[in-house]
N, C-alpha and C positions, 0 to 999 in steps of 0.2 A: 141546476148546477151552474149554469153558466151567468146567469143571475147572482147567485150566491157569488162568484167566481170577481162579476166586476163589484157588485160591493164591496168586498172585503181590499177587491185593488184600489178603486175610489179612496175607499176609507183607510187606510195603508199608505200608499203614494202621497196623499194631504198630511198625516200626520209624519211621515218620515221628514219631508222637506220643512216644515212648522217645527218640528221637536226632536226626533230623530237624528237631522242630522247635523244640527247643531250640539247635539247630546257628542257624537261622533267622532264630531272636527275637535271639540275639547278633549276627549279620550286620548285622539292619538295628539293633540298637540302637546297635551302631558306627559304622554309617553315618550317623542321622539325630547322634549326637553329633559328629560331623565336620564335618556341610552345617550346623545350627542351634545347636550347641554344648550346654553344660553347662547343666541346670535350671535356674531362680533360688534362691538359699536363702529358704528362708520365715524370715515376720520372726516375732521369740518372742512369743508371748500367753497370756494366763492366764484362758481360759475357764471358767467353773462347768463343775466335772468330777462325774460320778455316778458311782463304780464298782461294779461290780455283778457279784456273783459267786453262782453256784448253787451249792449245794450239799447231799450226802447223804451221811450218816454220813461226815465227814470231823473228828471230834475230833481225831482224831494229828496235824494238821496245819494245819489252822484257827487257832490261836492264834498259830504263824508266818506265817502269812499275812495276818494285820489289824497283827501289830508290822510288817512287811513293807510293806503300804498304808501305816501311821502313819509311816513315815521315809523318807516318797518327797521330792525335792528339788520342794515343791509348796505352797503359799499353803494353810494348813491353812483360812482361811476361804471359800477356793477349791476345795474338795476334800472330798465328802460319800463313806461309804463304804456301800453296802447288800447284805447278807446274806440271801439266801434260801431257808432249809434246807427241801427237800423231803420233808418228813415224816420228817425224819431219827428214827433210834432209839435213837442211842446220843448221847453228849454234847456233840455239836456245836452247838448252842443256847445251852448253860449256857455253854462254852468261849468261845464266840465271843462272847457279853453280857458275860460277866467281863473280857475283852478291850479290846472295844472301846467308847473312851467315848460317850456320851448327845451330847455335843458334838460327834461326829467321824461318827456313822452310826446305822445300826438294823440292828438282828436282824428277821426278819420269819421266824415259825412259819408253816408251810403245810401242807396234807393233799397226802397223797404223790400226785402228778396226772402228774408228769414235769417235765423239761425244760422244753420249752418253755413251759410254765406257770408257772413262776416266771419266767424270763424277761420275760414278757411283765406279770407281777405286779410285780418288780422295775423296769423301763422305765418302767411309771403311775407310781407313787411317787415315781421321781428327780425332783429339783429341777435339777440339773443341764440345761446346753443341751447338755455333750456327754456321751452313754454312753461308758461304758469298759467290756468285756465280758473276764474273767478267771478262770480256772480256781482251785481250791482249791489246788491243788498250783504254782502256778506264781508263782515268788518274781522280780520288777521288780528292775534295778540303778536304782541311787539314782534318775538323771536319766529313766527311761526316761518317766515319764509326761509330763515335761515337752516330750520331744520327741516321745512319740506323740501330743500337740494341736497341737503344732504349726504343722500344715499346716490347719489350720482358718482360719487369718490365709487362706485364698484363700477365697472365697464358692466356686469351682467344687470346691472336694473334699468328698466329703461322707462317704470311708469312708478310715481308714488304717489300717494293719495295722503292728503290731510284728514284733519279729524274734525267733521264738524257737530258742535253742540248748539242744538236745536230747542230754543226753550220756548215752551209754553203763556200765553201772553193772555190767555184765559182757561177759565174753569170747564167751559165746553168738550164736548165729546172730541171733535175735531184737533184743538188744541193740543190736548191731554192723552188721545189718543197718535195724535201722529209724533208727540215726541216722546212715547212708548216704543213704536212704531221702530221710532229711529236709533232707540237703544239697544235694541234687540238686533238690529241689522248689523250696531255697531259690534255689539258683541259677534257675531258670526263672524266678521270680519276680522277684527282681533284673532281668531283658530287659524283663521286661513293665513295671518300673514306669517303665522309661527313657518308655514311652507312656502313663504313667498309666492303664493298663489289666491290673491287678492282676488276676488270674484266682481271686479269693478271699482273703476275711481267712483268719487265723489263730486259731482262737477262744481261745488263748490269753493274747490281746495285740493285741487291736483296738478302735477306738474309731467312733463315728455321731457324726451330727449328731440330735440326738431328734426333731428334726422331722421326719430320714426317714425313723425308727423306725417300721415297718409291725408290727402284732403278727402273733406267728408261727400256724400253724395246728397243735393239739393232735397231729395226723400228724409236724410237723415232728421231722428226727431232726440233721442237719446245721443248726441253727442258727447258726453263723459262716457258712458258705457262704450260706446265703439271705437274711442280713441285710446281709451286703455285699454281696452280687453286686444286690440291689434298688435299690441307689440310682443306678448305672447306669439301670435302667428310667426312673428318676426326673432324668434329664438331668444328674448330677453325677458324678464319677470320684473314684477310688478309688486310693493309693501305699501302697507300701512304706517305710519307716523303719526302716535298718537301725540306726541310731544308738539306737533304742527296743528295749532287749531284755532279755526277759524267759526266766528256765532252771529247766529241768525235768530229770529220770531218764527214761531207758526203762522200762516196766514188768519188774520181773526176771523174770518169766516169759512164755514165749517165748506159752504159751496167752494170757493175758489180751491181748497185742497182737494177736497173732490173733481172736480175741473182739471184740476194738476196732475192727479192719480188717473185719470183716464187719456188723455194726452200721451202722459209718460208708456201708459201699457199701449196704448199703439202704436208706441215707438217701439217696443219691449217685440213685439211679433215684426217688425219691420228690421231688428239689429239681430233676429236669428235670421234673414238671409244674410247679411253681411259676414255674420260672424260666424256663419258654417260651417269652417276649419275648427272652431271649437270643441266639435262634437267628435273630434277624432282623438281616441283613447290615448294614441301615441304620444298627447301632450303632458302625457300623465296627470299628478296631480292638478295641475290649471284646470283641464277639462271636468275633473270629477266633480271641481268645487263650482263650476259654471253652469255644470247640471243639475247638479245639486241644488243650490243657491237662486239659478237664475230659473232654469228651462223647467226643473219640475213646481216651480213656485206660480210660475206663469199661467200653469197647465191646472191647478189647484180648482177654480172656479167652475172647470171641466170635470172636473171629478167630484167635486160635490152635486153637480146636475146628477151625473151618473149613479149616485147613493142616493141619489133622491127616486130616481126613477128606478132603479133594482130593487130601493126596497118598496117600492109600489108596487112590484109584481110579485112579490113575497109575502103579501099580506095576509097569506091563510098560514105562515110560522109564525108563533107567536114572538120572537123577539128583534124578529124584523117589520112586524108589526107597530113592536113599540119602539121603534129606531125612525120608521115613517111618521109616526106622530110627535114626536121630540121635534125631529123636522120642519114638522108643519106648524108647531107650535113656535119655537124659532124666528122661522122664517115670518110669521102670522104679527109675532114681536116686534119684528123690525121693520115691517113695512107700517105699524100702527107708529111706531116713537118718531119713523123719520122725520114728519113736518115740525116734531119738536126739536127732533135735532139740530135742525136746518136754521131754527131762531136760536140757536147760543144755549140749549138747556144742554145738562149734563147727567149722567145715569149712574154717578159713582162708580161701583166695581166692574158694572154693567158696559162702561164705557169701550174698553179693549176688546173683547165678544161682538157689539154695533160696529167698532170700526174696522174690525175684521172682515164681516161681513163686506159692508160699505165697500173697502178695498176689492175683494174679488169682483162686487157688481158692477166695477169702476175699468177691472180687468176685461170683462163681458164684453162692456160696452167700447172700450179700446182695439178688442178682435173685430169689431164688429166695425169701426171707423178704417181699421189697419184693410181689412178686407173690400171693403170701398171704397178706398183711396180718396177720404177726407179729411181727412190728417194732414194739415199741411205743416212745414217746420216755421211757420212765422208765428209765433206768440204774444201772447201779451203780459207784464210783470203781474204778480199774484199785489193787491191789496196791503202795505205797508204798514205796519203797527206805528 
């Protein structure tokens, strides 16, 4: 029984957080827009904006990216832009100063420390009352800044997230499967903001209040996640803004997103100490959607071990039996296509099932860095289309 008991939790717990409960968060977000109706639209304001972007060895792309900030639909005396090249090596300094004028922002040289070190370098410096926090690679439609401040005309929001649209740049599993991936994420999010209870910015495309700018700790790897999910701690809520959107490529190679995906999860086990207060019921909806969303999704790769090995000990019932072989067949599948995967082939329908997988084994091996403190926060940019 106690076999049967974690199977079926295994098997339950993976599919709740996968399909359940995004089944769930749409349920009641229908319902509560039925009994109390449609949002208010926020009224337009034009906050001192700071935008603030890290970066390393990003030349090839940097110089798009500040024309990019310079033709946002946004009160240039409104609107400071700051650079923080992480001990970059190659031209990204020179590029970015030639760039951007003395009137419009700064360049800020740093010794290579990580992430969250500029970050948190970058944050001190702004003038700005709101952060905008934005990747090197990721290019803003005209209005999006203006509707990602938006909702700051409310004193109760203190974190919003833009939308960002992730396109496919080939036919590869990787591709195709992480801007699946990202649809589906988006959709979850969409339920949640119907409750203002956003289960994490996008660090592609999100904006604070600077006041609830906590600086991050040198450990930190997930800095989007831990800078919005904090201001919840901090009595304030946190939307989505689908109208604010910001577009990027897949990385063309199937390795670097994988790369990406295992980095990110040991940072994912390193922002549940941070974000510990999460886990406390009191915050109502916030919390449900961060267990939901984040903690049991994290935990996912754990419980498929777990069905894997319950129903090995159940092998004299027969439908656990053939629950063990589906498994092993599977599992038998995906270790045979990987070195195809890995050179740019693609599996059709097959493709979301491999990078499923892929994800969780990516998750594995992230607990497994997070636990031995090799993870460090200094990175390298993903491979640019």
């Amino acid at each position: 029984m106690i076999a049967e008991g974690a199977f079926l939790a295994s098997v339950g717990l993976a599919a709740y957080t996968y399909l359940g409960y995004p089944v769930l968060m749409w349920a009641l977000a229908r319902l509560r827009k039925t009994f109390v109706g449609e949002a208010e639209e926020f009224p337009y304001s034009t906050p001192h904006v700071s935008l603030l972007v890290a970066a390393y060895n990003e030349s090839g792309i940097i110089a798009q990216k500040v024309e990019n900030a310079l033709s946002l639909q946004y009160p240039a005396d409104r609107l400071e832009m700051l650079i923080g090249s992480d001990g970059s090596t190659d031209a990204t300094v020179q590029v970015a100063a030639s760039t951007l004028p003395a009137s419009r922002g700064r360049v800020l040289q740093m010794a290579r420390r990580g992430k969250s070190w500029v970050i948190n370098d970058l944050a001190a410096a702004a003038s700005g009352e709101i952060l905008v926090f934005t990747d090197a690679n990721t290019m803003f439609e005209a209005d999006a800044l203006r509707e990602l401040v938006r909702p700051f005309g409310d004193p109760d929001i203190g974190c919003v997230s833009g939308l960002l649209h992730l396109a496919p740049i080939s036919d590869d599993v990787g591709s195709k499967g992480e801007s699946f991936y990202w649809k589906y994420e988006t959709f979850k999010k969409t339920q949640e903001n119907v409750f203002r209870a956003v289960a994490g910015a996008n660090g592609a495309i999100f904006a604070v209040r600077k006041e609830l700018y906590i600086p991050l700790s040198p450990k930190t790897i997930n800095d989007d996640l831990t800078t919005s999910m904090r201001v919840y701690l901090q009595g304030k809520r946190m939307v989505l803004v689908s109208d604010a959107r910001g577009h990027e490529t897949t990385a063309p190679e199937l390795a670097g997103e994988f790369e990406r995906h295992i980095r990110d999860s040991a940072g994912h086990f390193r922002a549940l100490l941070e974000l510990a207060g999460m886990l406390d019921p009191r915050l109502g909806m916030p919390a449900f959607c961060f267990i939901s969303h984040r903690v049991v999704r994290w935990l996912v790769p754990f419980f498929m071990i777990g069905a894997f090995l319950s129903s090995a000990i159940l092998l004299d019932h027969p439908v656990y039996r053939w629950m063990f072989f589906v498994q092993v067949i599977a599992y038998a599948a995906f270790l045979a296509v990987t070195p195809w995967a890995f050179r740019g082939k693609g599996f059709g329908p097959f493709r979301v099932p491999y990078y499923f997988v892929l994800v969780n084994v990516a998750i594995v091996l992230g607990f497994a860095r997070f636990l031995a403190g090799t993870q460090q926060s200094k990175w390298e940019p993903t491979a640019r289309a």
